[in-house]
N, C-alpha and C positions, 0 to 999 in steps of 0.2 A: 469937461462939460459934456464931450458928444457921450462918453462912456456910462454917467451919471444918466442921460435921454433914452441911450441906450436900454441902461436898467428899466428906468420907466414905463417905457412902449413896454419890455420884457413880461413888466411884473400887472400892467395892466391888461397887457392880452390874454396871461396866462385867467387873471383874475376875470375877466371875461371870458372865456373856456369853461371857469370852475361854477360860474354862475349861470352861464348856457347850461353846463350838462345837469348842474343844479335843478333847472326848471326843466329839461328833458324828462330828467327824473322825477319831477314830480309830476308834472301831465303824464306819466305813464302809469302813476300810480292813482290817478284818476279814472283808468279804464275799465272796462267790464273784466269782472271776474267770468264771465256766460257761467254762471250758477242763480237761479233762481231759488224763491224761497217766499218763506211769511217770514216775518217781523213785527213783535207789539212795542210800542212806545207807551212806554208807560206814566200815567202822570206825573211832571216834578221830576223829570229826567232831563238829567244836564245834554247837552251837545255832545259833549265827550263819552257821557255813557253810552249814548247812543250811537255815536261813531264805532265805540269797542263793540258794544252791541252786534254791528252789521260787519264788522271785520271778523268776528266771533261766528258771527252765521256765514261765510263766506259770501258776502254779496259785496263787500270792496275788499280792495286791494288792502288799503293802508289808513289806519283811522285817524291816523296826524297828519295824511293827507289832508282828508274829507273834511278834517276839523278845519284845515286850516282854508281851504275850498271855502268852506259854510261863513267862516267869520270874514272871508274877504267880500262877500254877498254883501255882508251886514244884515244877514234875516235871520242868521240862527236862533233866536228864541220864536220864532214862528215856526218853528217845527210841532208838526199836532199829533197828539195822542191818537192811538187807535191800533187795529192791526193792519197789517200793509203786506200785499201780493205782489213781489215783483218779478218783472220776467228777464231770461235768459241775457238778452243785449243791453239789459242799461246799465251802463256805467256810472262814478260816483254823482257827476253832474244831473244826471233823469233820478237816480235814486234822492237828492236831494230836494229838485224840482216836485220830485212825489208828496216827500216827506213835507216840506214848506204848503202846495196848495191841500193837504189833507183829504185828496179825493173821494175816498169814501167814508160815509158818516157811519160807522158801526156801530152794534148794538153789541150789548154783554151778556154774560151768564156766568154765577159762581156756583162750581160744583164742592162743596165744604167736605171738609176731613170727614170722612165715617158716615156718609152717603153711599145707599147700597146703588148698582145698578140700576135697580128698576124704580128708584129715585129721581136718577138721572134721564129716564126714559119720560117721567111725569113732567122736567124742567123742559126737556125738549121738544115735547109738545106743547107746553104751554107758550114756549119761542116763538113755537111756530116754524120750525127749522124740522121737525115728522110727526108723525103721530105717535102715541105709545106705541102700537102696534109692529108697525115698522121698527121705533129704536128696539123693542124689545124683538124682535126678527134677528136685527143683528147680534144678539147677547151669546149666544151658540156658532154666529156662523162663520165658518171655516175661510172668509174673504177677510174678516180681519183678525183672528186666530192666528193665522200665519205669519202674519205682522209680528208675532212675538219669536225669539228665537230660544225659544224651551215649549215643553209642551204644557200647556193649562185646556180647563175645560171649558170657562166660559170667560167671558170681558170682566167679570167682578177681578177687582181690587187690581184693573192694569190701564183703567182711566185714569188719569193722575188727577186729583184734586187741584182745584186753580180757578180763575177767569182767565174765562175764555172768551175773544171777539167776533163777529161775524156781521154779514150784510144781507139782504133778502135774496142774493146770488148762493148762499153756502147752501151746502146738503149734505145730507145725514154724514156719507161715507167721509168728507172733508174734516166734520166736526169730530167722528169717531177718532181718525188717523189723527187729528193731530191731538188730541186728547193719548192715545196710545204712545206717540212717538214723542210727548212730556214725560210721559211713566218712566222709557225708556232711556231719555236722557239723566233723568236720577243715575242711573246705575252707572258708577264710579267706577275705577280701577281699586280706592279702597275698598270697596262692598265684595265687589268681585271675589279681592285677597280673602276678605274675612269668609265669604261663602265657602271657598277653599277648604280654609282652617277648620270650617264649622260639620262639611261634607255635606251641606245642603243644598239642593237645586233651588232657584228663584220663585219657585213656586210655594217652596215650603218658607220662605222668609215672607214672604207676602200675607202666606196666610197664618202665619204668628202675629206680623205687623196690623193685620186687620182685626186680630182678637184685641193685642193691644190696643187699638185705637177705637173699639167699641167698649172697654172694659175701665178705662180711665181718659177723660177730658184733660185732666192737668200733665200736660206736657211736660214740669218738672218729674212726674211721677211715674213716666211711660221706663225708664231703666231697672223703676223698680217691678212693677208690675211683670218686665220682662223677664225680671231675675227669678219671680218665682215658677215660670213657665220654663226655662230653662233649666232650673233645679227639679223640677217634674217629671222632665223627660231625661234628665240623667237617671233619675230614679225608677224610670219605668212607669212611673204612676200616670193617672189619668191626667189629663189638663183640667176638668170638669169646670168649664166657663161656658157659665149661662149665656152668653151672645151665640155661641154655635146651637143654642138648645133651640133658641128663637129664629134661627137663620133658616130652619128645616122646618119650619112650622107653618101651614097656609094660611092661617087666619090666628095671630097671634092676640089675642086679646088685652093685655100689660101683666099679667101675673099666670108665673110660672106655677104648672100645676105638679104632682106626684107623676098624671102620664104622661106629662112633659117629659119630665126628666126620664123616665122610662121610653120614651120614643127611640123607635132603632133606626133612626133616619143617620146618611150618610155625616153628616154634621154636627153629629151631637158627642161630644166630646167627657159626656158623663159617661157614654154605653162602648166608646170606639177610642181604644188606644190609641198614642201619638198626636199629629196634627191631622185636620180636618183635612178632604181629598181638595177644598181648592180654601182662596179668600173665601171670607163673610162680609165685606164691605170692601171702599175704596178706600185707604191709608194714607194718612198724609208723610210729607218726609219725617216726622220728627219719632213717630211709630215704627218708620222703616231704620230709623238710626237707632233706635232701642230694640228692638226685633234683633238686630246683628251687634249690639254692642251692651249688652245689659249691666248694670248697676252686679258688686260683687255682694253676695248675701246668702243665707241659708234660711231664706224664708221660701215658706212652703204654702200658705196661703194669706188670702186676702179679705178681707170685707168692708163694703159701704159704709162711712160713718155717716152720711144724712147731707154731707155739705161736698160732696165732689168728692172728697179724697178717702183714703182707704185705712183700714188699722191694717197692719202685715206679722202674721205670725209664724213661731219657728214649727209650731207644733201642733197639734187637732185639738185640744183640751185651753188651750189659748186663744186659737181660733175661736172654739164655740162659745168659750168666754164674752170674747171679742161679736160673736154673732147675735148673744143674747143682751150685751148694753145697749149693743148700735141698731139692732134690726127688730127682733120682739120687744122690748123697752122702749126703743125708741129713741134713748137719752144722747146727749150731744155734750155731756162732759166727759171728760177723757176715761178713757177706761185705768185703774190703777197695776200694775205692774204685779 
């Protein structure tokens, strides 16, 4: 009997030890990381997403901590959308506490795929967050240039496309960086490898990516599109796409003329070998995934059928085929083979 009490006491103390250092453990994983940051809560976003979320941004420790933190409250579906600034010392418990009363009521902005720059300079004045003038101040300037780690010339096509949150506290320089440092977090260790493979700087996948992504809407069709621009520049040929013709032009009116295309502007991709010296727009991911990974094909050009998508051919006699059903005709029955 005493040897049986013996065990007992043994195996409940021990078991009290393992549940002490149990909860040791987990109030330590309740503490501050001291890293500050933003974080967007996005609508319709579980507790859990959000715990990976902020574990993902380095602002806790442990996100089956924080979850399990949150559901012992019993307020976890009280967490509110929006973007969120925290600082240095709060631990998961003040991170929570944030995230539950929703302290600042933000405002949004979506800057869409194939929005040039000075697009984005019209949104942000109309925010209210600078004047054109100002955001267009920034488009050159060497304070957020630097931000990138390769050289480009100006901010086109290194805002990333997105919504974006903010409060009547944000300024320009806030909105730019963190629009930059989206663009930036794209970049993979896949992309990287393929940039490698392909011997291109970041600069020149961007500004393929923004050709694509001015030159077709349909996303299923951004690999093929790519594939003829890759086949191009194997071949030494021109890229000759009308979006770089319109990207150099001050006052584009909608229709491309003869001295259009004759224009000897940096960008114009009918008069200037290779790729254009920067983007022509801002790209979304799905253009930068085709830009580095193209559809396999020996098609050599492309043209507008009238409804978003393209006819693609191997050859110039097919092409012009293809130029004369869909574009002088007009016709939107398939072209016959």
């Amino acid at each position: 009997m005493k040897k049986l009490l013996k065990i007992l006491l043994v195996t409940s103390l021990g078991l009290v030890l393992a549940l002490g250092g149990a909860f040791l453990y987990y109030q330590s994983q309740l503490e501050s990381t001291h890293r500050g940051g933003f974080l967007v809560v996005e609508s319709g976003k579980s507790l859990r997403q959000v715990a990976q979320d902020l574990e993902k941004a380095g602002l806790i420790k442990n996100a089956k901590a924080f979850e399990l933190y949150a559901r012992l409250q019993k307020r976890s579906a009280s967490i509110q959308e929006g973007e969120y600034e925290f600082k240095e010392d709060l631990d998961s418990r003040a991170i929570l506490a944030k995230l539950l009363k929703g302290e600042r009521k933000v405002k949004k902005f979506t800057l869409p795929e194939g929005y040039r720059y000075e697009q984005l300079a019209r949104i942000l004045e109309k925010e209210g967050i600078a004047s054109y003038k100002e955001a267009m101040a920034a488009f050159k300037s060497e304070d957020y240039l630097k931000k990138l780690p390769f050289a480009a010339i100006s901010l086109e096509g290194y805002v990333f496309p997105d919504t974006y949150y903010y409060d009547s506290r944000t300024k320009l320089d806030q909105i730019l960086n963190r629009m930059i440092d989206r663009f930036l977090s794209q970049i993979n260790e896949r992309y990287q490898k393929r940039l490698t493979e392909l011997g291109w700087t970041p600069a020149e996948w961007i500004s393929l990516a923004s050709i694509i992504q001015k030159e077709s809407g349909q996303v299923d069709e951004m690999p093929l599109v790519s594939s003829v621009f890759h086949n191009r520049l194997k071949k030494g040929m021109l890229l000759q796409s009308d979006p770089t013709i319109i990207y150099g032009l001050e006052n584009f009116d909608g229709n491309i003329r003869r001295a259009d295309i004759l224009n000897p502007h940096a960008f114009n991709t009918y008069q200037h070998s290779g790729l254009p010296p920067g983007p022509i727009t801002n790209p979304g991911l799905e253009a930068m995934e085709a830009a580095l990974f193209p559809a396999e094909s020996d098609y050599l050009f492309f043209v507008g059928k009238g409804n978003g998508t393209h006819y693609f051919s191997k050859d110039l006699n097919k092409h012009n085929q293809a130029v004369r059903h869909y574009q002088i005709k007009g016709l939107r029955t398939p072209l016959k083979d």
